[in-house]
N, CA, C and O atoms as CSV, one atom per row, in Angstrom:
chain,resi,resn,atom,element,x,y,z
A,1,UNK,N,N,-16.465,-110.681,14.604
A,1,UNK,CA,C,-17.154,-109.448,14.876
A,1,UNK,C,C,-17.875,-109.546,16.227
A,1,UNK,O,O,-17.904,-108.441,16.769
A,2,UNK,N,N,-18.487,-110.546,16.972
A,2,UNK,CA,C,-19.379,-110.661,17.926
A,2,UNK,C,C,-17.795,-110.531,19.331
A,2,UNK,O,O,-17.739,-109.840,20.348
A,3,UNK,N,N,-16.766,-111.505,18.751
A,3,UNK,CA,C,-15.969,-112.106,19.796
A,3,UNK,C,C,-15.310,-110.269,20.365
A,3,UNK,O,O,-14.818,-110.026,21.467
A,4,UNK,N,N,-15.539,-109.175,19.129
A,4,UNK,CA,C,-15.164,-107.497,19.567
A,4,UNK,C,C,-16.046,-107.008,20.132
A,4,UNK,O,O,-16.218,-106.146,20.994
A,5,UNK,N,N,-16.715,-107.793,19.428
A,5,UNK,CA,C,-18.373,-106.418,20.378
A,5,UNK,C,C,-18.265,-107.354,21.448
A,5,UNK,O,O,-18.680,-106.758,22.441
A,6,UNK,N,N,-18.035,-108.130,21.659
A,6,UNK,CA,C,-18.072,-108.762,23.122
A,6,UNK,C,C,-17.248,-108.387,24.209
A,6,UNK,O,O,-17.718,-108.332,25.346
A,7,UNK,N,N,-16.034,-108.118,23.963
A,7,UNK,CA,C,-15.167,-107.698,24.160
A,7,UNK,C,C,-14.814,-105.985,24.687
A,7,UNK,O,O,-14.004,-105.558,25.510
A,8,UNK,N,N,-15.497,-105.508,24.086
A,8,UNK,CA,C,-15.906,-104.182,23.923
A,8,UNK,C,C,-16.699,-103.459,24.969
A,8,UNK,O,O,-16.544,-102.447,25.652
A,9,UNK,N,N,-17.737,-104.517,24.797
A,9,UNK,CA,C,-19.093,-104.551,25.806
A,9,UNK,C,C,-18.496,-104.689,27.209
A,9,UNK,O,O,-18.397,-103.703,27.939
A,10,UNK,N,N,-18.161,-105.716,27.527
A,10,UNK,CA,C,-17.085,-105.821,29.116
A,10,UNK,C,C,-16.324,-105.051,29.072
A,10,UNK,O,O,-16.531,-104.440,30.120
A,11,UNK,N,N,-15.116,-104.345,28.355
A,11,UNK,CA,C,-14.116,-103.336,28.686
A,11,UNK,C,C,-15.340,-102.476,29.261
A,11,UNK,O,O,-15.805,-102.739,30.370
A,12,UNK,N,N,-15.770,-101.591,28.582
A,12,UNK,CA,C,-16.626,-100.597,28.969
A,12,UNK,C,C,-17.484,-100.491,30.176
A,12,UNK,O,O,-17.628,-99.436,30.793
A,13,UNK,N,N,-18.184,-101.878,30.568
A,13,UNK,CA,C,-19.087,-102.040,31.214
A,13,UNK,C,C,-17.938,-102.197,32.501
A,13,UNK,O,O,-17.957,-101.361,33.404
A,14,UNK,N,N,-17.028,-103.230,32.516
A,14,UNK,CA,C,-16.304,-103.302,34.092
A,14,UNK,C,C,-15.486,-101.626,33.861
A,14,UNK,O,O,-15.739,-100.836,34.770
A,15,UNK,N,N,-14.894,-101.286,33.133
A,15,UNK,CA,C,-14.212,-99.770,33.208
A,15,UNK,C,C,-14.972,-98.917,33.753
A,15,UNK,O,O,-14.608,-98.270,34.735
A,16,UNK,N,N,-16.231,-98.777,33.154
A,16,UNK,CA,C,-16.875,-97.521,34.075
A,16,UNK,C,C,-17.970,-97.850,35.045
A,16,UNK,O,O,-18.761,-97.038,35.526
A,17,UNK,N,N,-17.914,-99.314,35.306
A,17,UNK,CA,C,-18.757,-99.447,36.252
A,17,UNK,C,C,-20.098,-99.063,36.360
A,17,UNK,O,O,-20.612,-98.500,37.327
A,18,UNK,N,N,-20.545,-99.341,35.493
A,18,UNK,CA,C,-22.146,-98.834,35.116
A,18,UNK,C,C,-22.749,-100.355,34.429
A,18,UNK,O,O,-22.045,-101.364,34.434
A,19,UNK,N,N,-23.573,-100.343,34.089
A,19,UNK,CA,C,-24.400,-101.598,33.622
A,19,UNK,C,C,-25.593,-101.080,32.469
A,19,UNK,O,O,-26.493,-101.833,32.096
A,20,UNK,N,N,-25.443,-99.736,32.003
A,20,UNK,CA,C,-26.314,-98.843,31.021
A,20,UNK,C,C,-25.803,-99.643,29.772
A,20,UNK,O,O,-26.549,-100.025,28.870
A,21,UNK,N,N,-24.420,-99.858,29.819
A,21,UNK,CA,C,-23.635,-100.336,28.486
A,21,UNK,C,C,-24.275,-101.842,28.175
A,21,UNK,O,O,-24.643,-102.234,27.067
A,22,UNK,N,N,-24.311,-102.463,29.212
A,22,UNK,CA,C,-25.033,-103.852,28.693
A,22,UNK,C,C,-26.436,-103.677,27.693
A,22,UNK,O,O,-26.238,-103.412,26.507
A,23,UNK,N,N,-27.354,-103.776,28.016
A,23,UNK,CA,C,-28.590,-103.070,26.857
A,23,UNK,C,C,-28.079,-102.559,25.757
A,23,UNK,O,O,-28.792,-102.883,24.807
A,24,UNK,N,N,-26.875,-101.694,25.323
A,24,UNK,CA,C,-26.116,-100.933,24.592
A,24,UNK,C,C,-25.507,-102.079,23.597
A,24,UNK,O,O,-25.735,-102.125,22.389
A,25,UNK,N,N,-24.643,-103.048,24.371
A,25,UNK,CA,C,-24.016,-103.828,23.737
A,25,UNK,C,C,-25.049,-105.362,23.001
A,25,UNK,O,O,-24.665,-106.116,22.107
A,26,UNK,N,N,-25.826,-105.392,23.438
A,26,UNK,CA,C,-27.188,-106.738,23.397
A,26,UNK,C,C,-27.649,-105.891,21.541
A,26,UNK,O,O,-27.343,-106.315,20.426
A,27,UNK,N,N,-28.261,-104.926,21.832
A,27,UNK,CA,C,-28.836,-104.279,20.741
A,27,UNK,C,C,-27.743,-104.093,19.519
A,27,UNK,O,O,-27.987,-104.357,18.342
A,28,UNK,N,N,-26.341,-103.529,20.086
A,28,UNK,CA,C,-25.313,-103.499,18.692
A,28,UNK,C,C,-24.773,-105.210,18.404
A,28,UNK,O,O,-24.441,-105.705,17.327
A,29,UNK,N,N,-24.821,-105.809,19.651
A,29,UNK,CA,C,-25.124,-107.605,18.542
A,29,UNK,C,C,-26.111,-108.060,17.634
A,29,UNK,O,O,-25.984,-108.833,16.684
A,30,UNK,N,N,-27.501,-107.243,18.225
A,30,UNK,CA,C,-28.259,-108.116,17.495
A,30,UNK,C,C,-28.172,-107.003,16.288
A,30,UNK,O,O,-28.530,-107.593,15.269
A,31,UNK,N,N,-27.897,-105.857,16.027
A,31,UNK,CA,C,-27.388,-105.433,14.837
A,31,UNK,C,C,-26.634,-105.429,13.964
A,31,UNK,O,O,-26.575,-104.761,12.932
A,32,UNK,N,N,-25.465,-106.906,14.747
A,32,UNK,CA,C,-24.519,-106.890,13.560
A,32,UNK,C,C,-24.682,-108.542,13.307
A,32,UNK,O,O,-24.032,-108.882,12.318
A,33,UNK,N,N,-25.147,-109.272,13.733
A,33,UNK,CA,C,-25.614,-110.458,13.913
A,33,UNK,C,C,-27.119,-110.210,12.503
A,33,UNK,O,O,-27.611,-110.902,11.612
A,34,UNK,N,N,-27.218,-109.533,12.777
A,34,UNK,CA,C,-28.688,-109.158,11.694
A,34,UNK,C,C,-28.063,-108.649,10.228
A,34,UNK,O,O,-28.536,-109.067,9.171
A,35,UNK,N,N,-26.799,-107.572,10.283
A,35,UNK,CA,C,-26.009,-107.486,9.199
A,35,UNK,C,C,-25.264,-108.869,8.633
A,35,UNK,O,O,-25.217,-109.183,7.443
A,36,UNK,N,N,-24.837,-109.435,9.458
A,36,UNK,CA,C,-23.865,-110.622,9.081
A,36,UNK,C,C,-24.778,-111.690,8.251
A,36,UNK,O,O,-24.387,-112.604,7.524
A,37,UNK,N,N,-25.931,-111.354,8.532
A,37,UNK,CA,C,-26.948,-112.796,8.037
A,37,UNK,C,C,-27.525,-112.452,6.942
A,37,UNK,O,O,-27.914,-113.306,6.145
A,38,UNK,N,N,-27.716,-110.761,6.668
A,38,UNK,CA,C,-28.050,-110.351,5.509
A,38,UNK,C,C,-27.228,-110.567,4.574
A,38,UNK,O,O,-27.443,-111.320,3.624
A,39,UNK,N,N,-25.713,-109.602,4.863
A,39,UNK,CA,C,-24.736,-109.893,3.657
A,39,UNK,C,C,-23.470,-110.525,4.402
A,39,UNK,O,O,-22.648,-109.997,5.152
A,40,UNK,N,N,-23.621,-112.112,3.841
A,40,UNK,CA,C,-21.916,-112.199,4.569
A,40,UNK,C,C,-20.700,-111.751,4.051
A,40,UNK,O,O,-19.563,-112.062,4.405
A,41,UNK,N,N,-20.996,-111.130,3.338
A,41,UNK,CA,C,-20.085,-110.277,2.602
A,41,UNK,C,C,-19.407,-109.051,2.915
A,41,UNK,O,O,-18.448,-108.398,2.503
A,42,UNK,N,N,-20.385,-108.992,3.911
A,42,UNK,CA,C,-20.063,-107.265,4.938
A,42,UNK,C,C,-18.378,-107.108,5.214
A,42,UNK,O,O,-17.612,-106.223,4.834
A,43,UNK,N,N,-18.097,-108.448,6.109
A,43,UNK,CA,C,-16.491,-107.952,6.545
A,43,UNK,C,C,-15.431,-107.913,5.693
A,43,UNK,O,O,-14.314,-107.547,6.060
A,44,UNK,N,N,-15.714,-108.293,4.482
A,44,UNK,CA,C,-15.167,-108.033,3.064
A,44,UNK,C,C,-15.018,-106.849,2.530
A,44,UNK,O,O,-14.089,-106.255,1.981
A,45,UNK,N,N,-16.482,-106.535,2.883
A,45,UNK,CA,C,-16.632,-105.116,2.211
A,45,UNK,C,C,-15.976,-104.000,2.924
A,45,UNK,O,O,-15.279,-103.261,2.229
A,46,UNK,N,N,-16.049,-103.805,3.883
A,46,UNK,CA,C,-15.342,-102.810,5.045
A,46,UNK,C,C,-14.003,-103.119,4.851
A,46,UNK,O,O,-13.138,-102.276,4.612
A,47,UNK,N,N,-13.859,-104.049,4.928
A,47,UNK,CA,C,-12.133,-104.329,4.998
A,47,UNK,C,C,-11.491,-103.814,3.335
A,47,UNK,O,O,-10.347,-103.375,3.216
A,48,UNK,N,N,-12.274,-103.938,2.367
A,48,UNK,CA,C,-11.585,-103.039,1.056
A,48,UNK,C,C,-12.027,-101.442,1.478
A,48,UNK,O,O,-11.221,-100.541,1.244
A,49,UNK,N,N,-13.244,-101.159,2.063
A,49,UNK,CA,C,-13.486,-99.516,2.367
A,49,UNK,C,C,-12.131,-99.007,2.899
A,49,UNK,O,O,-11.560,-98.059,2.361
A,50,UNK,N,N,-11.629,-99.658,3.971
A,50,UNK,CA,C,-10.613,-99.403,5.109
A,50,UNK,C,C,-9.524,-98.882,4.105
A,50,UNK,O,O,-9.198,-97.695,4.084
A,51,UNK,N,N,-8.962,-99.853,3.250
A,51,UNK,CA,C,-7.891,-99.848,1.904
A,51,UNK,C,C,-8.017,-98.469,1.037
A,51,UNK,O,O,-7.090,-97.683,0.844
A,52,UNK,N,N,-9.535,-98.319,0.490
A,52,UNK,CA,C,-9.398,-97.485,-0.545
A,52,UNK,C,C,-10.403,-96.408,-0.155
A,52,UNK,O,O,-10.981,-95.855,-1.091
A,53,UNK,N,N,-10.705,-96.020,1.108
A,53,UNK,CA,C,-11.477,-94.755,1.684
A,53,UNK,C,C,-10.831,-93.458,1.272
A,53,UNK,O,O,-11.410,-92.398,1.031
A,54,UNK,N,N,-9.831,-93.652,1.238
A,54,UNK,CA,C,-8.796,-92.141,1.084
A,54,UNK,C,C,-8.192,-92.041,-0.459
A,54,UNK,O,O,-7.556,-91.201,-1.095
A,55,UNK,N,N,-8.660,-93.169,-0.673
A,55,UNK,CA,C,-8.400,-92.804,-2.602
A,55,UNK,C,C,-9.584,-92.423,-3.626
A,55,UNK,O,O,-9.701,-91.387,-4.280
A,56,UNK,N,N,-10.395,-93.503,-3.585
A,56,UNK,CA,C,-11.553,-93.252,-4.125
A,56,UNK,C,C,-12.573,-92.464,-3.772
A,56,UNK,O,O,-12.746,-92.473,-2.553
A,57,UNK,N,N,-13.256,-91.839,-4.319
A,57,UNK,CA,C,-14.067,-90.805,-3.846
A,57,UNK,C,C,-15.195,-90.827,-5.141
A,57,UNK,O,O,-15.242,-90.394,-6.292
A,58,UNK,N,N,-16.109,-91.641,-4.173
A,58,UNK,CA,C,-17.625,-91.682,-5.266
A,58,UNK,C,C,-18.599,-90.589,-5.830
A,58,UNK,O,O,-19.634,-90.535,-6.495
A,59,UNK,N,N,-17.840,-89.869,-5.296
A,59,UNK,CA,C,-19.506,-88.285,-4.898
A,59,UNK,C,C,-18.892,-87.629,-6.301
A,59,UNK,O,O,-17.699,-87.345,-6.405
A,60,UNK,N,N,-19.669,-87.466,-7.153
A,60,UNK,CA,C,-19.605,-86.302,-8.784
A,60,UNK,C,C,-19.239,-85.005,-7.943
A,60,UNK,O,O,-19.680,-84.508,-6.907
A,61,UNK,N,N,-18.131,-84.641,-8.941
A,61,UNK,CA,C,-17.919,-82.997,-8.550
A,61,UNK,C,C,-18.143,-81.891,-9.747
A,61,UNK,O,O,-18.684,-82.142,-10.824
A,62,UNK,N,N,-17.730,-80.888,-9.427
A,62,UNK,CA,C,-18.114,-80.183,-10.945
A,62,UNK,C,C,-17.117,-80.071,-11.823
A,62,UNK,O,O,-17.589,-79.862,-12.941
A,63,UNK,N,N,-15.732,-80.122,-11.826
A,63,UNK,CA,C,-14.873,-79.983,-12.492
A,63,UNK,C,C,-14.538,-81.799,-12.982
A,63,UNK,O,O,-13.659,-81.934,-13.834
A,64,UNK,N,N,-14.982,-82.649,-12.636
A,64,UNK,CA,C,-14.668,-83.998,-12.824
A,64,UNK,C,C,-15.118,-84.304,-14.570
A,64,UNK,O,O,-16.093,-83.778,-15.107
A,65,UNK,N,N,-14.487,-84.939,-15.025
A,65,UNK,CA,C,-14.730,-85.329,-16.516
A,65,UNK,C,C,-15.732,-86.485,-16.356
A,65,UNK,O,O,-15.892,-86.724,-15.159
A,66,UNK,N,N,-16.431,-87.252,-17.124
A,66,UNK,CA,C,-17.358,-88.075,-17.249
A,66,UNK,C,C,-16.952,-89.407,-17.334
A,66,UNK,O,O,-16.299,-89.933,-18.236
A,67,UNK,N,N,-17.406,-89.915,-16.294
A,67,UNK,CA,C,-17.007,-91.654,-16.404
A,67,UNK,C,C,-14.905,-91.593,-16.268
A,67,UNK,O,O,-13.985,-92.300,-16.681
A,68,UNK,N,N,-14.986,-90.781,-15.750
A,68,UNK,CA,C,-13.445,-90.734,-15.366
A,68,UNK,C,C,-13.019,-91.729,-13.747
A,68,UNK,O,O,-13.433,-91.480,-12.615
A,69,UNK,N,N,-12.489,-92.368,-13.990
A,69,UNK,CA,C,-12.096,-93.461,-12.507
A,69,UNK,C,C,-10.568,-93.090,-12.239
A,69,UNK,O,O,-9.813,-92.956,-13.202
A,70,UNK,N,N,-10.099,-92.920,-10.895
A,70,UNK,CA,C,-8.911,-93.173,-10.598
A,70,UNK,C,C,-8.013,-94.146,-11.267
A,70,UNK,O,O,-8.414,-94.992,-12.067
A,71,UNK,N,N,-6.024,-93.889,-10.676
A,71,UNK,CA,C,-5.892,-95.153,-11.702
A,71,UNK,C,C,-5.927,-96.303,-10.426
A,71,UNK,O,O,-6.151,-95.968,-9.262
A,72,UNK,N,N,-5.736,-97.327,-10.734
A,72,UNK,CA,C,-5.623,-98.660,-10.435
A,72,UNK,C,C,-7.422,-98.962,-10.268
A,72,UNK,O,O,-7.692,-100.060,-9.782
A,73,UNK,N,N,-8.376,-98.241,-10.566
A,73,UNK,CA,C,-9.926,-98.771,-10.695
A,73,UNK,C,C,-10.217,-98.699,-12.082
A,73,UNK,O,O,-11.032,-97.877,-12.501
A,74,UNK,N,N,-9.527,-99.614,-12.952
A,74,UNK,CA,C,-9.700,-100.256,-14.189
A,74,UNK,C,C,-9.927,-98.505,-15.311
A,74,UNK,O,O,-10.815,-98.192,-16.105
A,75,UNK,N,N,-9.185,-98.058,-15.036
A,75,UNK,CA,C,-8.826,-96.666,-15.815
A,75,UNK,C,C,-8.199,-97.201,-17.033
A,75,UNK,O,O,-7.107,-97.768,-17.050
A,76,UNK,N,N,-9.173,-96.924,-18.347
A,76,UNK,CA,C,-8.289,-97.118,-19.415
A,76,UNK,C,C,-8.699,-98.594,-20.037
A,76,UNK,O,O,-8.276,-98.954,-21.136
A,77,UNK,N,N,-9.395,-99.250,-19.382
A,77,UNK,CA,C,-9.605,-100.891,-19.543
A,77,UNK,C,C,-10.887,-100.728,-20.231
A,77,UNK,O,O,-11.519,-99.807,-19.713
A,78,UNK,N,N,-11.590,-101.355,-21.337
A,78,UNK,CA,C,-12.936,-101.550,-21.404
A,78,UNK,C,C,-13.498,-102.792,-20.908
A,78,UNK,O,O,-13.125,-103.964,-20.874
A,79,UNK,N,N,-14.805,-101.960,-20.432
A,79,UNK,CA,C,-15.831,-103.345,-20.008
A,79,UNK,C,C,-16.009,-104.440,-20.401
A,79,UNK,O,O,-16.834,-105.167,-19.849
């Protein structure tokens, strides 16, 4: 994650020739450097979001039945 934002940070900064992006890029390290130490679990977690963003859908609607899950999220299985 740092070796992109690093990465990121220089594309941008030599591309447009400005130096605003540095400060920009310092602050989104020490924000993901600060995530990474909280949960190292983070790039785990995003990386299943990425997978199942367009299937699952957490938000209650009004026509939805109760405790109803998609299939392949343990539909049909008891706890």
């Amino acid at each position: 994650m740092a070796i992109l934002n690093g990465t990121i940070a220089v594309a941008l900064t030599m591309g447009m020739e400005t130096l605003y992006m540095v400060p920009i890029a310092v602050l989104l390290h020490m924000f993901l450097r600060w995530l990474t130490r909280k949960d190292d679990q983070i790039i785990k977690i995003y990386g299943q979001y990425k997978v199942f963003a367009d299937i699952y859908d957490p938000w209650p609607r009004r026509k939805m039945r109760t405790n109803s899950r998609p299939k392949g999220f343990s539909k049909g299985m008891l706890c």
